[in-house]
MARBA-3410 file (N, C-alpha, C, O; in Angstrom, 1 decimal):
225
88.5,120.8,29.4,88.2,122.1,29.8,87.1,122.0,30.9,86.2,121.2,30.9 ~ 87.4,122.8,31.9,86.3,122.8,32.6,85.1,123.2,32.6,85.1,124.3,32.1 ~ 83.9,122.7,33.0,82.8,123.1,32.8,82.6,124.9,32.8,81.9,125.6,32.1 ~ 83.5,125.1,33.9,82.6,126.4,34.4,83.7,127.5,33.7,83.9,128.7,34.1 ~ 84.2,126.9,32.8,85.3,128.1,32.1,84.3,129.5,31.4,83.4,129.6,30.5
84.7,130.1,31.9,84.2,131.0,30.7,84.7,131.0,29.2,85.7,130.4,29.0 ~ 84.0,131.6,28.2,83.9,131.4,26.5,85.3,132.1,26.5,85.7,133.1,27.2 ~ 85.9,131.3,25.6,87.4,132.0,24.8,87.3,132.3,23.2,87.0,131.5,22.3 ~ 87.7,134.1,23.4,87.2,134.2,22.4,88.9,134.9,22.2,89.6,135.4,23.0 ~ 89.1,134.7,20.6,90.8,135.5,19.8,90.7,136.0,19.2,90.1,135.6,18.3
91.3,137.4,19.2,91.8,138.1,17.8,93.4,138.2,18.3,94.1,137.9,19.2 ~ 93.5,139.2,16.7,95.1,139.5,16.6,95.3,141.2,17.3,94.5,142.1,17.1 ~ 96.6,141.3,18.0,97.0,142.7,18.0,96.3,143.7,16.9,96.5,143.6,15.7 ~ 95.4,144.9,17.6,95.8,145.8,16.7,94.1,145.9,16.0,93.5,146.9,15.6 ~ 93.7,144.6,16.2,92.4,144.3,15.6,91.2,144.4,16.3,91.2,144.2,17.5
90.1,144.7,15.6,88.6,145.0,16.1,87.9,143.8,15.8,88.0,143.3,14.6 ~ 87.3,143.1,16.7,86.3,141.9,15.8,84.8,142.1,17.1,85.0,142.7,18.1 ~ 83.8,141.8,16.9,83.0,141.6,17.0,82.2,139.9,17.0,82.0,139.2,16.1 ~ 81.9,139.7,18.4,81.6,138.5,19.2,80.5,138.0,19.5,80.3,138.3,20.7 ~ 79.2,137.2,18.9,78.1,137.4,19.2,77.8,136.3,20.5,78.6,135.4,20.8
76.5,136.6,21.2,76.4,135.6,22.5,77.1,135.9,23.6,77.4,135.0,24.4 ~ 77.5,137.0,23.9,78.7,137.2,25.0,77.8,138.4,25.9,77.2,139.3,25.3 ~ 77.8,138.3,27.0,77.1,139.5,27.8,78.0,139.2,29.1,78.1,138.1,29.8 ~ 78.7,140.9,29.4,78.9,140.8,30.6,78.4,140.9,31.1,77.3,141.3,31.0 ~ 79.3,140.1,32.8,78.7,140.6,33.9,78.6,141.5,34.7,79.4,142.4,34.4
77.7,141.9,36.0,78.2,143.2,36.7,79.5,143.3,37.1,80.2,144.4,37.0 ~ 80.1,142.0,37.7,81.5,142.4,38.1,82.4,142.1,37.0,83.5,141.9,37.4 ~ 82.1,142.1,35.9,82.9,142.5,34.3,82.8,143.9,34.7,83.7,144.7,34.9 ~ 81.9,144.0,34.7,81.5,146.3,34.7,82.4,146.8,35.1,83.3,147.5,34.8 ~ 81.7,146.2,36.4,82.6,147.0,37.5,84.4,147.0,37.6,84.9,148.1,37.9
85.1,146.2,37.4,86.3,145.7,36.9,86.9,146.2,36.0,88.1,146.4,36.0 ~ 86.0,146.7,34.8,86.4,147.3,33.4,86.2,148.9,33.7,86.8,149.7,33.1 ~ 85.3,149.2,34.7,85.0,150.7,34.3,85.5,151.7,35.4,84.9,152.6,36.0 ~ 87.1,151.3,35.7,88.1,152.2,36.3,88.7,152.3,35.0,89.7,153.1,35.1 ~ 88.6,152.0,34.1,89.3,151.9,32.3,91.0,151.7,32.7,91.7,152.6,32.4
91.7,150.7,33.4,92.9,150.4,33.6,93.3,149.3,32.4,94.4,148.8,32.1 ~ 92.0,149.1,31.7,92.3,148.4,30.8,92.4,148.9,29.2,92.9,148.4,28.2 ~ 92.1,149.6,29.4,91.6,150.5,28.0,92.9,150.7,26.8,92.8,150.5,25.6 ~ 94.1,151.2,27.6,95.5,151.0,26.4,95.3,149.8,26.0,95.3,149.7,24.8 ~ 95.3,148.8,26.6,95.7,147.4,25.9,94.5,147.1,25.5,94.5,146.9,24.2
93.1,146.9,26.2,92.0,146.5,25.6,90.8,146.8,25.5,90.3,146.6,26.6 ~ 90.2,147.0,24.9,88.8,147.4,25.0,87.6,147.0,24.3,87.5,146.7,23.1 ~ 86.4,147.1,25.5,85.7,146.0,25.2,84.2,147.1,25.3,84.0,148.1,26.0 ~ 83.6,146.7,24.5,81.9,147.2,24.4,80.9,146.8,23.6,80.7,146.7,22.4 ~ 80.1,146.7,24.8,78.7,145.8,25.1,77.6,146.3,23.9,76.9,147.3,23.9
77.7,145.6,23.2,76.4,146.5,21.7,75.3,145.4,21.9,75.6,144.2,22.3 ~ 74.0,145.8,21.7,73.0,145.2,21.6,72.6,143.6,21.1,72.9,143.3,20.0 ~ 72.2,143.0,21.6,71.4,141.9,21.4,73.1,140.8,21.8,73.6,139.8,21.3 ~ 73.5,141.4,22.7,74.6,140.1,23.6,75.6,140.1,22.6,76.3,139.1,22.6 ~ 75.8,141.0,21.8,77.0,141.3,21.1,78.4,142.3,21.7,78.3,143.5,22.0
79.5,141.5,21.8,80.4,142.3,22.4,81.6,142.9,21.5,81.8,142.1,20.6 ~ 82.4,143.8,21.6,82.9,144.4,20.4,84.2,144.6,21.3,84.1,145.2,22.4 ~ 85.6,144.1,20.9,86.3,143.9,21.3,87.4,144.4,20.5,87.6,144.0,19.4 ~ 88.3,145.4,21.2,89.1,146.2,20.3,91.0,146.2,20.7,91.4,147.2,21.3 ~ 91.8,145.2,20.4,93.1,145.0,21.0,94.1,145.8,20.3,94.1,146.0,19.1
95.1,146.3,21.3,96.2,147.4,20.8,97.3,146.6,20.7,97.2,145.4,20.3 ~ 98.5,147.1,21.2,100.0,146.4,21.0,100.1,145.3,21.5,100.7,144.4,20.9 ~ 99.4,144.9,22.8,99.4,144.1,23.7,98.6,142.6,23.4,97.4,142.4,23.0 ~ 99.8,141.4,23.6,99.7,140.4,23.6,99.4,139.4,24.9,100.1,139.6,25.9 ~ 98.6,138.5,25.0,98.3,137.7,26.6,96.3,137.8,26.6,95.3,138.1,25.9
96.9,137.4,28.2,95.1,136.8,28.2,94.5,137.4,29.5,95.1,137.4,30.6 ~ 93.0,137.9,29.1,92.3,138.9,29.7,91.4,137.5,30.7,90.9,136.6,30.0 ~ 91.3,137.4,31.9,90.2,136.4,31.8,88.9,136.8,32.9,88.8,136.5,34.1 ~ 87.9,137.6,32.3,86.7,138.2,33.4,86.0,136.5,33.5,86.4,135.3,33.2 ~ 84.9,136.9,33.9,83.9,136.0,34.1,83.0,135.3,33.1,82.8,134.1,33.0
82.4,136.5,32.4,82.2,135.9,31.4,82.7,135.5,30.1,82.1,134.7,29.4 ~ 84.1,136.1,29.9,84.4,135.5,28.9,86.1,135.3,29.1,86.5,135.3,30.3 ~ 87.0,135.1,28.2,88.3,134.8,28.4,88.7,135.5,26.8,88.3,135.3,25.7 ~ 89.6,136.2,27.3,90.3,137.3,25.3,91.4,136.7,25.4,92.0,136.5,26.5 ~ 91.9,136.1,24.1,93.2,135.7,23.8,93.5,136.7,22.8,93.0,136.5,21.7
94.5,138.2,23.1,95.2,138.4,22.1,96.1,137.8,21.3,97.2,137.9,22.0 ~ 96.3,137.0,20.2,97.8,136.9,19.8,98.4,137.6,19.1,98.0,138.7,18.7 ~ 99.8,137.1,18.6,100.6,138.3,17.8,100.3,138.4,15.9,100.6,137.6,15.1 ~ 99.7,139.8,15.7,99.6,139.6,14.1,100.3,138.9,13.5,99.9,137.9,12.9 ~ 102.0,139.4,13.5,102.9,139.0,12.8,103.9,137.8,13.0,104.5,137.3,12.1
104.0,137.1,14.5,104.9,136.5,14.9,104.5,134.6,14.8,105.2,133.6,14.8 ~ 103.5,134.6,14.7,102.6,133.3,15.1,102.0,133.5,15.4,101.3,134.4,15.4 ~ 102.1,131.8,16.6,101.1,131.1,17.9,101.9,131.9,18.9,102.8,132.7,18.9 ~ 100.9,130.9,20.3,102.0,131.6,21.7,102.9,131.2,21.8,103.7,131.8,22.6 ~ 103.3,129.8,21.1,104.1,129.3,21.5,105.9,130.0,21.2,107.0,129.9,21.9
105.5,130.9,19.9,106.4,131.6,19.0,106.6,132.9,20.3,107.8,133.1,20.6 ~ 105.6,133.6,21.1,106.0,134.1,22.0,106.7,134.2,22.6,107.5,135.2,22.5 ~ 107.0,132.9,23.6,107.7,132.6,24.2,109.1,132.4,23.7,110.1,132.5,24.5 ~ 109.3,132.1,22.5,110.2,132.1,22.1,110.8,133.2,22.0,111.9,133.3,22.4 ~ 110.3,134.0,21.8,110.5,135.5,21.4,110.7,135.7,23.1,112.0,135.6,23.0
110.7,135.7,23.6,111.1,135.7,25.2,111.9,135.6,25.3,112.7,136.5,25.6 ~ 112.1,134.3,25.2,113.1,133.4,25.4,114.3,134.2,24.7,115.1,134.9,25.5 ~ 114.6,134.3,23.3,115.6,134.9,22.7,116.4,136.2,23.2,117.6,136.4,23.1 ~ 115.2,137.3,23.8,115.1,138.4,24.9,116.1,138.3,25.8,117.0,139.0,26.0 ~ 115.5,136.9,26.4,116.3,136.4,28.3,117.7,136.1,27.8,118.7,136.3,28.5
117.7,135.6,26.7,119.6,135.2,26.1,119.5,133.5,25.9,120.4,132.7,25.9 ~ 118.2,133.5,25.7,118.5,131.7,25.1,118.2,130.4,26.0,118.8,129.3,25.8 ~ 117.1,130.7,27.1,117.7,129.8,27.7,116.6,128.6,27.4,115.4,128.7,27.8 ~ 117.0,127.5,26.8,116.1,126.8,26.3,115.5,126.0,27.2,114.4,125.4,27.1 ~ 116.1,125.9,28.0,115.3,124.7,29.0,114.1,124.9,29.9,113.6,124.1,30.7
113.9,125.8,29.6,112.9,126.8,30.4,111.1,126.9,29.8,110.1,127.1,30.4 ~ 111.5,126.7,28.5,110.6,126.5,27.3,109.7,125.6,27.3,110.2,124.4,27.3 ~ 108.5,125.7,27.2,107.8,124.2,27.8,107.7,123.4,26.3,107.9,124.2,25.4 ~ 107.3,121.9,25.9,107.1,121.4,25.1,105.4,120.8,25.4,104.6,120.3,26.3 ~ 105.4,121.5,24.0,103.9,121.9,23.7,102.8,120.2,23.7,101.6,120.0,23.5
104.1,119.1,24.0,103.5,117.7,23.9,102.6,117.7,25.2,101.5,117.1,25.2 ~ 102.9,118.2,26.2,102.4,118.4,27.0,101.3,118.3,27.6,100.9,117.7,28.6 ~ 100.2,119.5,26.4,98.9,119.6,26.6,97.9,118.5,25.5,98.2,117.9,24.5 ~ 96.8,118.6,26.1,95.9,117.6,26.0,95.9,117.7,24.5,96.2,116.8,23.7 ~ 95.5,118.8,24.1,95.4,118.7,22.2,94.7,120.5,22.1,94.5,121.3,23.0
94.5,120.5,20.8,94.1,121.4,20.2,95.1,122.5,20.5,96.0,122.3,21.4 ~ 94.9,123.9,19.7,96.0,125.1,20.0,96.3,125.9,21.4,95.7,126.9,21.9 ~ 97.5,125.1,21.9,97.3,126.1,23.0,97.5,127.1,23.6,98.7,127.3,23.5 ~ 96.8,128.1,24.4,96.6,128.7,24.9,98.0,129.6,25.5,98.9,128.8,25.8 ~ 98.4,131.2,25.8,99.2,131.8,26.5,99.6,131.1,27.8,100.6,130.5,28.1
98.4,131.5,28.6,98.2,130.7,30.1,98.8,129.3,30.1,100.0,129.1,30.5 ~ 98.0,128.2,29.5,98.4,126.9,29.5,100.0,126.8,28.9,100.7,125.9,29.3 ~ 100.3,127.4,28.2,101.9,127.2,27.9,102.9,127.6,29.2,103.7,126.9,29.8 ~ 102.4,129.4,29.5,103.2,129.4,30.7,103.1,128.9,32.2,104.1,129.1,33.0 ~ 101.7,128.2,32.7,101.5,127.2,33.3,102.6,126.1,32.8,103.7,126.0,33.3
102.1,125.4,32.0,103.4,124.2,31.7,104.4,124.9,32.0,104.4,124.7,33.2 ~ 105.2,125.7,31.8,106.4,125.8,31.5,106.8,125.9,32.9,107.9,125.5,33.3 ~ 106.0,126.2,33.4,106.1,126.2,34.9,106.1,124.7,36.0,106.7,124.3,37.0 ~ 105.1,124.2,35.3,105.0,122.6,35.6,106.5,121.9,35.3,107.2,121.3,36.1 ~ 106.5,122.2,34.3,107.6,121.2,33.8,109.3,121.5,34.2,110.2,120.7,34.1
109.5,123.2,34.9,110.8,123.4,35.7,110.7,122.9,37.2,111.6,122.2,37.7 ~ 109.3,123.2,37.8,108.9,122.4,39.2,109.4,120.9,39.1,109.8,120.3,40.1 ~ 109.2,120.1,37.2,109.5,119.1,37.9,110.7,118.7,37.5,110.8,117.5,37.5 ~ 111.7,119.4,37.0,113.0,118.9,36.5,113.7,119.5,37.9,114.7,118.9,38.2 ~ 113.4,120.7,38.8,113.8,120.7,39.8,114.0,119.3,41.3,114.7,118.9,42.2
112.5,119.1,40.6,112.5,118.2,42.0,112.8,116.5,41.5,112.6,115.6,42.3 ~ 113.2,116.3,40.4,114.0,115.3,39.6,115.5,115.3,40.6,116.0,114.5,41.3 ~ 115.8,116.5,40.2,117.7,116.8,40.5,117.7,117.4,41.9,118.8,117.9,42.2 ~ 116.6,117.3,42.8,116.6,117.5,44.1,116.5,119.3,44.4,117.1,120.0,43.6 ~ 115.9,119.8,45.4,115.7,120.7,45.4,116.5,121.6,46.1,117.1,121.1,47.0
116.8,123.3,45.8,117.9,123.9,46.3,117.7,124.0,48.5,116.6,124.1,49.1 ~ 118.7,124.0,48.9,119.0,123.8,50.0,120.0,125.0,50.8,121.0,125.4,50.2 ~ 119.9,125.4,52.0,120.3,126.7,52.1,120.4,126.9,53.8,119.3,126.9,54.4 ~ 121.3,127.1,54.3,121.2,127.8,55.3,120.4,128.8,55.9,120.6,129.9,55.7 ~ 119.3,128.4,56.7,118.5,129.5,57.2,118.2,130.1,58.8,117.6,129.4,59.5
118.7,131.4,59.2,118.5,131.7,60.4,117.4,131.5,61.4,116.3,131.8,61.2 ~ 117.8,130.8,62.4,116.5,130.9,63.5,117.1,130.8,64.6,118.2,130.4,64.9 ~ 115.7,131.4,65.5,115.9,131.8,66.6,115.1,131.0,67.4,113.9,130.9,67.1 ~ 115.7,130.0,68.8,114.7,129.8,69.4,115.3,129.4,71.0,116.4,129.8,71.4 ~ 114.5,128.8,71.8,115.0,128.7,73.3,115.1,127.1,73.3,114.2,126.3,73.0
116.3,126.8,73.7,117.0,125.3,73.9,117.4,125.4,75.4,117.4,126.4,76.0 ~ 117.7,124.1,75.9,117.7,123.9,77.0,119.5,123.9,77.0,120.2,123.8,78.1 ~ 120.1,124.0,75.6,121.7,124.2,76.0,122.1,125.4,74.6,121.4,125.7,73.6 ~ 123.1,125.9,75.0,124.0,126.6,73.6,123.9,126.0,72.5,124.5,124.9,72.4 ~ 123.1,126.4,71.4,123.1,126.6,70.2,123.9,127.5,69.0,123.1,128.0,68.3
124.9,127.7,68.8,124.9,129.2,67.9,125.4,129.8,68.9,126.4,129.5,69.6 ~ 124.5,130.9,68.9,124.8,132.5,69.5,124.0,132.6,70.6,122.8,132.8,70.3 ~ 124.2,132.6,71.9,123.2,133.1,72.5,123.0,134.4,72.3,123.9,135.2,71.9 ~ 121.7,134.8,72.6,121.1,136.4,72.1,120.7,136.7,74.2,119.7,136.1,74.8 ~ 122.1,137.8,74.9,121.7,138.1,75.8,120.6,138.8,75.8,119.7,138.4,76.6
120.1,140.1,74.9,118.8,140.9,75.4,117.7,140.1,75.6,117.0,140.3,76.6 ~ 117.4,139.2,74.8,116.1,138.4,74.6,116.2,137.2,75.9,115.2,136.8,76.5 ~ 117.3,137.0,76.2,117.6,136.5,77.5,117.0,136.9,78.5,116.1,136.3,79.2 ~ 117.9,138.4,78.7,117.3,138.7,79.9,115.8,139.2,79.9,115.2,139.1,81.0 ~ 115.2,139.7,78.9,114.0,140.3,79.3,113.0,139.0,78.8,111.8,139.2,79.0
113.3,138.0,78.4,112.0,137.3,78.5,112.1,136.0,79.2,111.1,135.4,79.4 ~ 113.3,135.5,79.6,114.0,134.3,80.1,114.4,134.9,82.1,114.4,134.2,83.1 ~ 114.5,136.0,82.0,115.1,136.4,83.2,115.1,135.4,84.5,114.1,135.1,85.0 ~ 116.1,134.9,84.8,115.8,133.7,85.6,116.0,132.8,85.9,116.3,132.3,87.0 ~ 115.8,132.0,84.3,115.7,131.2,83.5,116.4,130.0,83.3,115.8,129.3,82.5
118.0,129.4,83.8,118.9,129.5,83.4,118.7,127.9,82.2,119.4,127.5,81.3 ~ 117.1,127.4,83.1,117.2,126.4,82.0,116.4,126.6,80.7,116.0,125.6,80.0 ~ 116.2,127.8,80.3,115.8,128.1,79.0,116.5,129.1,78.4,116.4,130.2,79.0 ~ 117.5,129.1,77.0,118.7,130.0,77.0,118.3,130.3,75.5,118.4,129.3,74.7 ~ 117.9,131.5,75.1,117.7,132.1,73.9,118.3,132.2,72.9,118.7,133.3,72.6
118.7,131.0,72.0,119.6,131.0,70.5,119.6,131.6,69.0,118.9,131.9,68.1 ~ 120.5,131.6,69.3,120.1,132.3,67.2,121.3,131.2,66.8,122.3,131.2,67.5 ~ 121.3,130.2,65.6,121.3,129.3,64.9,121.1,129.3,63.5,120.2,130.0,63.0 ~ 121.8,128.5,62.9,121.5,128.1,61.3,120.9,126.9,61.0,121.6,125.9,61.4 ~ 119.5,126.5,60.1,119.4,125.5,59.9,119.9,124.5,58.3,118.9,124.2,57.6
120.4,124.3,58.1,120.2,124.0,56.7,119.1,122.9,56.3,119.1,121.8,56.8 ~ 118.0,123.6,55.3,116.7,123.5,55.3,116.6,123.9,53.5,117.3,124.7,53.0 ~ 115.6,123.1,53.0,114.9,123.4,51.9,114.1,124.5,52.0,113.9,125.1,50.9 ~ 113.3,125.1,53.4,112.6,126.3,53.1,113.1,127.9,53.1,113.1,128.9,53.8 ~ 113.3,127.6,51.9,113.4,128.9,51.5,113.3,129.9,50.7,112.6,129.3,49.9
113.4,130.8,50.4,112.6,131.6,49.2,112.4,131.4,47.7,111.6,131.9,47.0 ~ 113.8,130.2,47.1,113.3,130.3,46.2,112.3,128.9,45.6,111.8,128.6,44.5 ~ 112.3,128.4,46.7,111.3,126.9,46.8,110.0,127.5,46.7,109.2,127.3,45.9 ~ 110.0,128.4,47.9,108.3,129.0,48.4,108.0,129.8,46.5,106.9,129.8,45.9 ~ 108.8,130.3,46.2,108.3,130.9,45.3,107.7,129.9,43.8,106.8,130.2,43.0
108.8,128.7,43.8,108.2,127.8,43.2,107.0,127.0,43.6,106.3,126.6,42.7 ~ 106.7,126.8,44.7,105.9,126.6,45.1,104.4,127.4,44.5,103.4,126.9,44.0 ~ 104.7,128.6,45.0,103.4,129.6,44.8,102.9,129.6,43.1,101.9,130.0,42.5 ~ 103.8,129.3,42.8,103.9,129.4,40.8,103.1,128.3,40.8,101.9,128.5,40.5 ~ 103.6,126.5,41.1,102.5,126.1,40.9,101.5,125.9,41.4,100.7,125.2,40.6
100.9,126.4,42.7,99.6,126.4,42.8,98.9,127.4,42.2,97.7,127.3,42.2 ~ 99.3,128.8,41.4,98.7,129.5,41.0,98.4,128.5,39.3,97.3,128.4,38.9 ~ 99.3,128.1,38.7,99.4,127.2,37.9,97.9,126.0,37.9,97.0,125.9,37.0 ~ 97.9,125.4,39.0,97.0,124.7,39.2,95.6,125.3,39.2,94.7,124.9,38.5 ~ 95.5,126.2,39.8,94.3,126.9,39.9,93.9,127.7,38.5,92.8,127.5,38.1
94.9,128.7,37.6,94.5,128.8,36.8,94.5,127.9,34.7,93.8,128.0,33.7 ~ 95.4,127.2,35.1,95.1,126.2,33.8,94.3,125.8,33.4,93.8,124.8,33.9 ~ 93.6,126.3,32.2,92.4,125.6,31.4,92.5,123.7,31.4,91.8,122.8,31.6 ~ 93.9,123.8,30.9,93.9,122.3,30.3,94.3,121.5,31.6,95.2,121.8,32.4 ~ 93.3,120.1,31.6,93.4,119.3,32.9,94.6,118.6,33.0,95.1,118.1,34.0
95.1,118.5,31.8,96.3,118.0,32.3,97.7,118.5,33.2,98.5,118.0,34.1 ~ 97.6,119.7,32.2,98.5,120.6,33.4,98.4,121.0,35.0,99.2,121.0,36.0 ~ 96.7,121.3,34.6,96.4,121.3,36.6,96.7,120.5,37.4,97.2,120.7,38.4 ~ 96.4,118.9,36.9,96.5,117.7,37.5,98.5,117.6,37.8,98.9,117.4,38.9 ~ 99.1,117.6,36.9,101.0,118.2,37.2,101.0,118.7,37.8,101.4,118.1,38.8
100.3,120.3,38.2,100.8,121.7,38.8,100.3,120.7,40.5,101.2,120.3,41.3 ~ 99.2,120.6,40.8,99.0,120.2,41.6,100.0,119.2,42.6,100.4,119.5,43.7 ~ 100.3,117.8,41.7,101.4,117.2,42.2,102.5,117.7,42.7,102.9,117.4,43.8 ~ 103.3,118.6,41.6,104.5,119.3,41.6,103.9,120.0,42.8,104.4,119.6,43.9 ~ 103.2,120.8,42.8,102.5,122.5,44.2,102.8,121.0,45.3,103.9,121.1,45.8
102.4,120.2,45.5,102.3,119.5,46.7,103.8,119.5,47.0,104.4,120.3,47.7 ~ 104.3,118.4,46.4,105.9,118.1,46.5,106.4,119.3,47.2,106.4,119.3,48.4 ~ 106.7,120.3,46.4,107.1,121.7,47.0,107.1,121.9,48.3,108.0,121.9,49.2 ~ 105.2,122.0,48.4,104.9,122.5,50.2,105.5,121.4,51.1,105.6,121.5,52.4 ~ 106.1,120.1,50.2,106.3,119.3,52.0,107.8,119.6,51.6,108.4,118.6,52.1
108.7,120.5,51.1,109.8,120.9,51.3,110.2,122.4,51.7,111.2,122.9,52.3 ~ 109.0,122.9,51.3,109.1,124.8,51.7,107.7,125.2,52.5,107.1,126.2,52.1 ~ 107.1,124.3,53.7,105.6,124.7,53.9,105.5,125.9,54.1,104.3,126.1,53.9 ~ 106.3,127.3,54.5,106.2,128.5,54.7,105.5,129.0,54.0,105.6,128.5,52.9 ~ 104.7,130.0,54.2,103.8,130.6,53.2,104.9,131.8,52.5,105.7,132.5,53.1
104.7,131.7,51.5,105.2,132.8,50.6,105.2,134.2,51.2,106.2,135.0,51.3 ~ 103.8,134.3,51.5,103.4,136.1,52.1,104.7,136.2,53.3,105.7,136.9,53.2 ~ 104.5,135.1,54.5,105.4,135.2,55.9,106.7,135.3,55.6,107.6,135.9,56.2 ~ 106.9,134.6,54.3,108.9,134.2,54.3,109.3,135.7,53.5,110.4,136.2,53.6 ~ 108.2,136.3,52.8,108.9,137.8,52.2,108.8,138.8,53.4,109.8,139.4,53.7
108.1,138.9,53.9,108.1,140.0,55.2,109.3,139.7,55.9,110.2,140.6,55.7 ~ 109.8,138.4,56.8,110.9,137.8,57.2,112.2,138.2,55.9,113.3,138.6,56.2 ~ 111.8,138.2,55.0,113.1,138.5,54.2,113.9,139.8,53.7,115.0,140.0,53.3 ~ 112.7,140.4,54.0,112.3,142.2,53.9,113.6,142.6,55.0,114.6,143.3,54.9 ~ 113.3,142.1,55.9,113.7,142.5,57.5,115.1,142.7,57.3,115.8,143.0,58.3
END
């Protein structure tokens, strides 16, 4: 775990417990006191650094600054039973499920399960080679490509005859749903408690960008269009 984690603290759905040693911070405050959190959780600051912590239906993980809430499920288990319960939801798909050998040791975590599980499709994808796809572009060649695009021709080429405005297909790994694996694991990387996973997410996050470098944000606006 890393040094600068904040304290993790658990109860179950539904339950009130009381946490000693815990003091937020201002931007805890400030974060908590639009009350967007308040159906699912709620939290209050009682005297002498004691925090009172009060969870509804809602299962997953809260993580401010100062501290880190693991709700889990009263009745169902660990997280790992979660996901299962997901899983069963989506229609079974088991491969998708991370194995819990994974992490470093001790019980783990919401986050660190659906980080792995994410690690570990990044790398069964890039095992069996990654998806590949025809993608549109537009640029100026010195011969016929594709399609020439007369408008763009004439008003920015006018003249021109040795630079001729194409639209083209490339077939290319970057594309939306790489970039999106992609973004999964560096968010993965950045948020995983357990070093082992970040240290995966990272590898995997790399691999990715030298097949989809497009930034996620650029390739959805382009996709929007």
């Amino acid at each position: 775990m890393r040094s600068d984690a904040p304290a993790a603290l658990e109860l179950t759905e539904y339950a009130t417990r009381v946490f000693d040693g815990i003091r937020l911070t201002e931007a805890d405050r400030r974060l908590l006191a639009d009350g967007s959190l308040d159906a699912r959780l709620r939290l209050r600051q009682l005297w002498g650094d004691r925090l009172e912590v009060t969870a509804a239906q809602y299962v997953g993980t809260v993580r401010l600054e100062a501290v880190e809430i693991r709700v889990v499920p009263k009745y169902l288990g660990g997280d790992l039973d979660v996901l299962r319960m997901v899983d069963h939801a989506w229609g079974g798909v088991r491969e998708l499920l991370p194995t819990a050998q994974g992490l470093a040791g001790g019980r783990p975590s919401l986050r660190d399960l659906v980080c792995l599980m994410a690690v570990e499709h990044g790398e069964r994808l890039l095992r069996h080679g990654v998806r590949r796809d025809y993608v549109p572009v537009e640029d100026d060649l010195r011969v016929v490509r594709g399609r020439l695009l007369p408008v763009r021709q004439l008003l920015v080429h006018h003249g021109r005859p040795d630079l001729l405005a194409c639209r083209f297909e490339e077939h290319e790994a970057d594309v939306l749903d790489n970039r999106i694996c992609s973004e999964a694991l560096a968010v993965a990387a950045r948020t995983a408690r357990d070093g082992g996973v970040r240290a995966r997410a990272r590898r995997a996050a790399g691999l990715f960008a030298r097949h989809a470098p497009t930034p996620l944000g650029t390739y959805g606006r382009r996709w929007r269009r």
